[in-house]
C-alpha angles and dihedrals in degrees: 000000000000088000092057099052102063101066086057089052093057101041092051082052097049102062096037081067100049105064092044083049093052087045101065088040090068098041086053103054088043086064095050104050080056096054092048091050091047083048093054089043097057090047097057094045086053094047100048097065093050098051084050087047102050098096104045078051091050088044086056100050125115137227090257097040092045084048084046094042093042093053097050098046086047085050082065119106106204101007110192131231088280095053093042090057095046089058092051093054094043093048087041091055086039087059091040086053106043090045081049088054104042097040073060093047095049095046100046081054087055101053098045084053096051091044084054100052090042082058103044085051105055092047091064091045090055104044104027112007117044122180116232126180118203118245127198119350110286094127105050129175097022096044130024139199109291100016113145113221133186118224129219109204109218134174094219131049136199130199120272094029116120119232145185120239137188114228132171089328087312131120111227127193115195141151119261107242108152142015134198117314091014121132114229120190132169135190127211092261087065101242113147121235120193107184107335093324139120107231119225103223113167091159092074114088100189115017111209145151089251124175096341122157100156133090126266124244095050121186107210103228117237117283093019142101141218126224147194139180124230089236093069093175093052099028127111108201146136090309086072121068093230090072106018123168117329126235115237097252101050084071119099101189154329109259107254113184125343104241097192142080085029113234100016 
């Protein structure tokens, strides 16, 4: 009797298990279903700001971080659409940033070279080419009122040359005619005699006396020089004693080439 009721005992027990057994299996695989959908959740919500954010990230970066970013996208073997993309936006601000460098760096050049040549310029305008403009009508015909003229300095003059001479604060053009040691002598024709000779002046218009009140003949001191203006009858010149006759160094410079008006 005792040998037949164990196997009762242990049929009534096996399917009183199953069911509890079944029962946990579906509860598990519920939970975890969940926990893989949250998952997936949570990855989509983390990847979405960072594909919106990609180009103010790309904006920020820097030379050394886009070199960086565009090497190790080019190190991929099969890069994907996103890469891809990535690698097209980095290149494209590389190439925005280098034109911007160098646009800078060819503009800074410019104006240095443009600073230097101001300054060379006016270094050579200052020591040995000084800018005059004619006032009144002195020179005429060879030079009229408002003509703008470039000077040469020099250390030596020769007659017939025009110069340029400081005088009380003023600015005188007149015509080179005697040096030191010279004899200058004038009739009252107004004809011009340097030692003894007639001068050939065809760049005087109208010869005349014109405002003298020195002595002919008149001897031209050492280290001076006597002038005279191509407008004999208006100019006041070194026939006058107002004037009289300039020391060397009171002249700026020989007039080189008349600038304006162009083509007179």
């Amino acid at each position: 009797m005792n040998s037949d009721e164990k196997p009762e005992t242990r049929d009534i027990a096996e399917p009183s298990a199953a069911p509890e057994s079944a029962e946990l299996t579906d509860h598990s695989g519920t939970t975890e279903k969940s926990a893989d959908a949250a998952q997936n959740k949570r990855k989509k919500a983390d990847n979405a700001p960072q594909k919106n954010s990609t180009d103010d990230r790309l904006e920020k970066l820097s030379r050394a971080e886009l070199v960086e970013l565009v090497h190790a996208l080019q190190s991929e073997d099969e890069p994907d659409a996103e890469i891809a993309e990535k690698l097209g936006r980095a290149e494209t601000e590389h190439r925005k940033r280098a034109y911007r460098r160098r646009y800078l760096q060819t503009l800074r050049s410019t104006f240095s070279v443009l600073i230097v040549v101001a300054a060379v310029a006016v270094l050579l305008a200052t020591l040995f080419l000084p800018v005059v403009q004619i006032s009144g009508d002195s020179m005429e015909p060879s030079l009229s009122n408002g003509d703008i003229v470039l000077l040469l300095k020099s250390g030596s003059y020769k007659p017939g040359e025009l110069c340029c001479v400081s005088w009380q604060n003023k600015l005188l053009v007149k015509r080179v005619i005697g040096l030191g040691g010279d004899e200058i002598n004038m009739d009252k024709e107004g004809n011009v005699y340097v030692n003894g000779t007639l001068l050939d002046e065809p760049y005087v218009s109208d010869k005349s006396l014109g405002e003298c009140d020195i002595t002919f003949p008149f001897f031209v001191p050492e280290g001076r020089v006597f002038l005279l203006g191509d407008h004999r009858e208006t100019s006041i010149d070194s026939r006058n004693t107002a004037v009289g006759c300039v020391e060397t160094d009171q002249i700026i410079g020989r007039i080189l080439i008349r600038i304006w008006p162009l083509g007179s």
